[in-house]
Structure formats: structure tokens, C-alpha cells
N, C-alpha and C positions, 0 to 999 in steps of 0.2 A: 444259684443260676450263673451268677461271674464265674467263678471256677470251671467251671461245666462248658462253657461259651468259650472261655480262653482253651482248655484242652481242643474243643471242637475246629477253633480257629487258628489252632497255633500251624497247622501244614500252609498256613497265608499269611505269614507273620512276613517271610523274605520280599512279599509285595508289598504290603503295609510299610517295613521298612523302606524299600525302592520309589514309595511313593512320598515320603516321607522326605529321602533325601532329593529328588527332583524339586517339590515343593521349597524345600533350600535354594535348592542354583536357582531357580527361576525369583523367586525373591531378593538373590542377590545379584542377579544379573537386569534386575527392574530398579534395581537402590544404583547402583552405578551409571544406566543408562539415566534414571532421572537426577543425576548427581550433579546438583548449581555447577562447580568446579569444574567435572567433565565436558558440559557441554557448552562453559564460556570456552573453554579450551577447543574445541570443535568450531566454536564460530572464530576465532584467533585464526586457527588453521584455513578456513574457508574465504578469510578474507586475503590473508596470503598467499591464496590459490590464486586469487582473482588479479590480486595486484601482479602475478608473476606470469598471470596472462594463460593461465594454466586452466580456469575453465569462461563461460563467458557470463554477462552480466544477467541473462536470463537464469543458467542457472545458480549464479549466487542467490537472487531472489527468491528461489524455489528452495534451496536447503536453507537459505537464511530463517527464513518463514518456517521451516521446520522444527530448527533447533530455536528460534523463539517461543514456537509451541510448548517443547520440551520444558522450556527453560519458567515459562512459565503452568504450566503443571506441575515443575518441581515446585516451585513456590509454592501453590497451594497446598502440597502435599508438605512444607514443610509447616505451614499455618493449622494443616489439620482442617482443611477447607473444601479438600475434594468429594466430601460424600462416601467417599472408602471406608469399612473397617481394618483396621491394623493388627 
């Protein structure tokens, strides 16, 4: 029956692979976004926004709260603590 199923399925192999490589980027575009490094580096930037007067204190408070979310979901995801499987 494998053999017979992969003949039958091989005209869907190009989506299988397309879904395959998407499933890629988006796993690596979720490891970067929860990346400790990246987003000390995002709040470094947000607080030199603020000191250069460049946005106001409201919204530092609002992205700051953001990327402390982030920042600690990376953490638990680096503990293996979010309830995810990998």
C-alpha cells in the first residue's frame, strides 16, 4: 500500500515540499523573534528612543511591556516550560 499511495501522491509532492519549506521560515522567524539577545537589543533601542525624545513615555511603557513579554516567553521556552512541543 506505501508504494501505491506515494505513486498516487507524488502530483502533490511540490505542495508537501512548499509546505514543508514555509513550516521552515516560520520556525525560524519565531526562534529569532523569541531570541533573549534580539529583544534585550529592542528594548536597548526603545530606551534610546525615549531618552532622544524620539517617542513619549506612554509609549515606552507599551512596547516596553511588550518586549518584557517576549522576553520572558523566551525564557520559558528556553527552560522547556511553555507547554509547547518542539
Amino acid at each position: 500500500m506505501g508504494l501505491i499511495s506515494e505513486v498516487l501522491l507524488l502530483p502533490f509532492a511540490p505542495v508537501r515540499g512548499s509546505g514543508w519549506v514555509i513550516g521552515q521560515v516560520l520556525r525560524e522567524a519565531e526562534r529569532i523573534y523569541y531570541d533573549p539577545a534580539t529583544v534585550r537589543a529592542e528594548l536597548s533601542r526603545l530606551e534610546e528612543q525615549l531618552e532622544a525624545g524620539e517617542i513619549t513615555e506612554e509609549e515606552f511603557d507599551q512596547r516596553e511591556d511588550e518586549l518584557l513579554d517576549r522576553l520572558e516567553t523566551a525564557m520559558r521556552r528556553s527552560a522547556g516550560t511553555d507547554g509547547t512541543a518542539r
